[in-house]
C-alpha positions as CSV (number, residue, x, y, z in Angstrom):
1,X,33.8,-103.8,-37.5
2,X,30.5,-102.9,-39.4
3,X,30.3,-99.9,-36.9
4,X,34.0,-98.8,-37.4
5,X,33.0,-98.7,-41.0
6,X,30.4,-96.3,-40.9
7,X,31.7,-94.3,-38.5
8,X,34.8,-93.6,-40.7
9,X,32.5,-93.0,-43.7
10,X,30.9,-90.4,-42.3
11,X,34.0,-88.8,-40.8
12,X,34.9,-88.8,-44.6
13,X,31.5,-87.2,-45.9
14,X,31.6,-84.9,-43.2
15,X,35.4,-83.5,-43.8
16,X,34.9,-83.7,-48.1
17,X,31.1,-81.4,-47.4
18,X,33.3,-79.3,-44.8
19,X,36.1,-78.9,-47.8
20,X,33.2,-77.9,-50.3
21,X,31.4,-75.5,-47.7
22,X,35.0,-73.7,-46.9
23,X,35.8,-73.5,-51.2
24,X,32.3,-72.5,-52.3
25,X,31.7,-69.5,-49.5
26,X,35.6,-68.5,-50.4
27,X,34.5,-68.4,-54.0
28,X,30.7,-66.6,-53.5
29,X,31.7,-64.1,-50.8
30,X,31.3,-60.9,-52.1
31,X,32.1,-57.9,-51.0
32,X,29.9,-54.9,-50.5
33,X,30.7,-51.6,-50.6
34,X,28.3,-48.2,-49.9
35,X,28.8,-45.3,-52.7
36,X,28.1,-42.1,-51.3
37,X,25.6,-39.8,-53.2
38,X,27.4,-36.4,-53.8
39,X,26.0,-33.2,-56.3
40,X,27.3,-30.4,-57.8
41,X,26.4,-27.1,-58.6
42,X,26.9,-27.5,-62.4
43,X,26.2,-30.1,-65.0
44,X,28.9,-32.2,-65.9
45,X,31.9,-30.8,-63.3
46,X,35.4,-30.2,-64.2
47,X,37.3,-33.1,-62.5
48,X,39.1,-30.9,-60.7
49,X,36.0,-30.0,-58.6
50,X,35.5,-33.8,-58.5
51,X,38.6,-34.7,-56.9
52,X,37.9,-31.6,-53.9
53,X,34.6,-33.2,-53.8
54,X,35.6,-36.9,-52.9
55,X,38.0,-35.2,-50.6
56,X,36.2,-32.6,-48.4
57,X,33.3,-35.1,-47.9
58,X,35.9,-37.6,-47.2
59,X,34.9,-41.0,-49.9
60,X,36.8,-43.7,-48.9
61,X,39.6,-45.9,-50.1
62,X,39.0,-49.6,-51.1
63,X,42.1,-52.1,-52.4
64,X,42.3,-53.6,-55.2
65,X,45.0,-56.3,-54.0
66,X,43.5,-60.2,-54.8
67,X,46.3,-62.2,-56.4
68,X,43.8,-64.8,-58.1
69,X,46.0,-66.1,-59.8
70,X,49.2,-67.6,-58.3
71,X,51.8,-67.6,-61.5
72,X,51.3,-63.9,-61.5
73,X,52.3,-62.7,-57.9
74,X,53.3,-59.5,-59.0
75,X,51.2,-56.6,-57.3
76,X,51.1,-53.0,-57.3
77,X,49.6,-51.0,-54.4
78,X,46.3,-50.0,-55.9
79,X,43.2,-48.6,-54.2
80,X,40.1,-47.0,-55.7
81,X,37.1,-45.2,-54.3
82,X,33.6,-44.5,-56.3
83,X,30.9,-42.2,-55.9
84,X,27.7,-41.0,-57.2
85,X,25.1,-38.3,-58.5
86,X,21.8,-38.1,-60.7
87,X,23.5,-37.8,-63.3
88,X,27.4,-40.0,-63.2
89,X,29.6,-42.3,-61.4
90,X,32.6,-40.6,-60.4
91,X,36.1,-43.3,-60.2
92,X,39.7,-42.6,-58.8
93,X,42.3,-44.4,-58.8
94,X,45.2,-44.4,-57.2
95,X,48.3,-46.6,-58.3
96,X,52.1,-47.2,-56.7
97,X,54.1,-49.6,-59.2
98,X,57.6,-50.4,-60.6
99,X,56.4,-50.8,-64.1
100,X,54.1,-48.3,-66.3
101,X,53.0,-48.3,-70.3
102,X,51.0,-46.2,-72.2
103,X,51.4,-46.8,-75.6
104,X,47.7,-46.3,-76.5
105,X,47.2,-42.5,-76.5
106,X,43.5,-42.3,-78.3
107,X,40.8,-44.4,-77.1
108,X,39.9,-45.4,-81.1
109,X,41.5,-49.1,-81.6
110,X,43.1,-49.0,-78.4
111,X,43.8,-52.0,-76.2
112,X,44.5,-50.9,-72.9
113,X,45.2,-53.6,-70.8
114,X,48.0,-54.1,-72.5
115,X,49.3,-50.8,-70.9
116,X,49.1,-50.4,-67.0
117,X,45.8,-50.2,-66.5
118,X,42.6,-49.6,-64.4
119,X,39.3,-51.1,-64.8
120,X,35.1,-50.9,-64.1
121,X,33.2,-53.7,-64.4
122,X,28.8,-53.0,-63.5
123,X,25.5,-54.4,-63.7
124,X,23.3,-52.0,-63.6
125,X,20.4,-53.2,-64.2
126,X,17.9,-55.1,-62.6
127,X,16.3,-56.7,-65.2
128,X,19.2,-57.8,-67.6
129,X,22.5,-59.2,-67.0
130,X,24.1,-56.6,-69.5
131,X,27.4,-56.0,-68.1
132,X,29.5,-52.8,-69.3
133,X,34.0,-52.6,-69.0
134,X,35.1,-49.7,-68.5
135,X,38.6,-50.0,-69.3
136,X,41.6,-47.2,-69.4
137,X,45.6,-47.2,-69.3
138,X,47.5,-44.6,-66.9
139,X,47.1,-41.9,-68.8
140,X,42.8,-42.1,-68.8
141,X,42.8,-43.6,-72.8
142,X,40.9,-46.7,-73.5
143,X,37.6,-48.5,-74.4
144,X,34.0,-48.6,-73.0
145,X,32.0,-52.0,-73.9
146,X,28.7,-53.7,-72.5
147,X,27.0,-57.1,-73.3
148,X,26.3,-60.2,-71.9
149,X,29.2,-61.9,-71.9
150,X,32.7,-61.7,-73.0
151,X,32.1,-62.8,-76.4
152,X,29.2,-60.9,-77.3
153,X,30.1,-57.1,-76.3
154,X,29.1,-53.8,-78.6
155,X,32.1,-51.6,-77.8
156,X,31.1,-48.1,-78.0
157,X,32.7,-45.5,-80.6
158,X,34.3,-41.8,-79.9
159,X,30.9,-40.5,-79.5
160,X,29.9,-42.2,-76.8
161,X,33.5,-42.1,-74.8
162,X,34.2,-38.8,-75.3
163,X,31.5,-38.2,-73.0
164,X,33.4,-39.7,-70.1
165,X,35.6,-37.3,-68.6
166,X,39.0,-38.5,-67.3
167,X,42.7,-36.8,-65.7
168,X,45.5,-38.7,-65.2
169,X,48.6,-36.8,-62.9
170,X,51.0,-38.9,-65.6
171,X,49.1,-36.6,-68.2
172,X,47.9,-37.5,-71.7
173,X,51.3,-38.1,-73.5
174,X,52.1,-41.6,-74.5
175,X,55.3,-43.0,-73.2
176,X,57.0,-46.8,-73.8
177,X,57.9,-49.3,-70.4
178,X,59.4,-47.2,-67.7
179,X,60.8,-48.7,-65.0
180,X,61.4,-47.2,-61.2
181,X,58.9,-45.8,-58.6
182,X,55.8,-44.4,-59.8
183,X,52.7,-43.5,-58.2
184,X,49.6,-42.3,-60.5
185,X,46.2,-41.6,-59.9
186,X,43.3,-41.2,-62.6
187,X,39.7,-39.9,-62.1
188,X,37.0,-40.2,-63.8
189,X,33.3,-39.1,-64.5
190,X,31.0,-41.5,-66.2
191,X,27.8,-40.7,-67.3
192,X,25.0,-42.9,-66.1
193,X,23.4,-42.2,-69.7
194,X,26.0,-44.1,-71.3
195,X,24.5,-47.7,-69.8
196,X,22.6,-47.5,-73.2
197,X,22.1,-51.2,-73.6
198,X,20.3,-51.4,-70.7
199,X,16.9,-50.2,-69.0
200,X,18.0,-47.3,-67.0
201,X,17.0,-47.3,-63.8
202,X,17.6,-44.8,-60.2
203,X,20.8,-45.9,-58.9
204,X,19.4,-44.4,-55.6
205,X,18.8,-46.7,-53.0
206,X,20.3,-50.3,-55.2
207,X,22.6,-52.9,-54.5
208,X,24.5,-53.7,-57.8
209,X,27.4,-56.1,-58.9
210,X,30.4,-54.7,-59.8
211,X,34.3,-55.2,-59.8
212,X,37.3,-53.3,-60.0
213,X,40.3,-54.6,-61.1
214,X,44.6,-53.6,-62.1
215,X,46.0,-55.4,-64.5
216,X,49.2,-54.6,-67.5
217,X,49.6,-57.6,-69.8
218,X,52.7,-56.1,-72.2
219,X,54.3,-54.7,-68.7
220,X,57.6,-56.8,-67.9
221,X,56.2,-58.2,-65.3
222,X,52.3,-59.0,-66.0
223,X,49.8,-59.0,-63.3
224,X,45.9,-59.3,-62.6
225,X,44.5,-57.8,-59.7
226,X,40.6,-57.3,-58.8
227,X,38.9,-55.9,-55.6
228,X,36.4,-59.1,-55.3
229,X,37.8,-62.6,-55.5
230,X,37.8,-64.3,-59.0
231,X,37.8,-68.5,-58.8
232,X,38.9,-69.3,-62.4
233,X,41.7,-71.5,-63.3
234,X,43.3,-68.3,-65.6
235,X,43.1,-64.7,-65.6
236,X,39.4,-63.4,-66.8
237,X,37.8,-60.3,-65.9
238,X,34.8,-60.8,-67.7
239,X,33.5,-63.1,-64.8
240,X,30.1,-61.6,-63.5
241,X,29.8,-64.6,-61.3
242,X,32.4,-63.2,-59.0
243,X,31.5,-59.6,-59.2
244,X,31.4,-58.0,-55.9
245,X,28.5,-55.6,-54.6
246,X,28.0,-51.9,-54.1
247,X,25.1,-50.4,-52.5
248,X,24.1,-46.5,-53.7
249,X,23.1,-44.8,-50.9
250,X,19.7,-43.1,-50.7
């Protein structure tokens, strides 16, 4: 009997470490991504020469397509791809969904989550864990932020984001909740210069943490979607825990 005992006790520790093991790695798997290294002839290129760029050299597509969070099933087809010079960080998104806001049209006050939205979340340092949001409805307008944590941000004024260029094919006209079949997709160059809160280092050659993420929280039917897993109990963005990684190639 004694034997039967501990034999089914550590059947039982085995299967509750094997439950753990299987939660913790589906929690702390992150992703990794390579960002190819592009350049221009010019400083600061129109980003009309940056979409031909990410399309003759052929940058990949990545989704954006974890439901985290199981209340809010809802989920657009979005995909992103990134790349990189000296000098900026070049984002497109490209978005297929039923629902689209933009009532924010400067990025002054704005709150653009609350539209549909795209988002950039990066460390990019390696010696602080100063994380910056880069945040923008479907027509390119919203807010640039970095900080530590979610409470304790310095969101950056009209001098600093109206360095970072942005188009959207949905234009730069605001527009209340339409509803049908849209498809949108919004570029962007963001100046490496701009991660002022941090020691600036060579992207070259670095793995860094970073997420991507969809989200529209005054759509009519809200959603939160990120491109590396999230494992908290309610939507949160600000999680640098879960952040995926991306590797700048040399």
């Amino acid at each position: 009997m004694l034997l039967k005992l501990l034999i089914t006790g550590l059947l039982l520790t085995a299967g509750t470490l094997s439950g753990q093991t299987q939660k913790e790695s589906f929690f702390t798997k992150n992703k990794m991504i390579t960002v190819k290294k592009i350049s221009f002839p010019c400083k600061n290129p129109p980003i009309k020469l940056v979409e031909k760029m990410l399309d003759s050299i052929n940058v990949p597509f990545y989704n954006i397509d974890k439901v985290n969070w199981s209340e809010f099933p809802e989920k657009p087809m979005v995909k992103f791809r990134i790349a990189y010079s000296k000098d900026e960080i070049y984002l497109q998104y490209v978005v297929k969904e039923r629902y689209i806001r933009a009532f924010y049209t400067q990025d002054e006050g704005s709150a653009p989550y609350k539209d549909s939205a795209v988002e950039f979340f990066l460390i990019p340092s390696s010696t602080d864990t100063i994380y910056y949001n880069l945040e923008l409805n479907c027509i390119g307008v919203g807010t640039f932020a970095g900080g530590p944590d979610r409470q304790n941000r310095t969101r950056f004024g009209k001098e600093v984001t109206s360095q970072i260029r942005r188009a959207s094919t949905l234009g730069n006209e605001g527009f209340d909740v339409k509803e049908g079949d849209f498809e949108w997709t919004l570029t962007v160059a963001l100046p490496i210069s701009l991660f002022s809160l941090s020691s600036i280092e060579p992207l070259k050659g670095r793995v860094v943490k970073a997420n991507f993420y969809k989200c529209g929280d005054e759509l009519p039917v809200k959603h939160y979607l990120s491109w590396n897993p999230i494992g908290t109990e309610r939507p949160n963005f600000h999680t640098p825990q879960f952040f995926g990684n991306i590797y700048f190639e040399d």
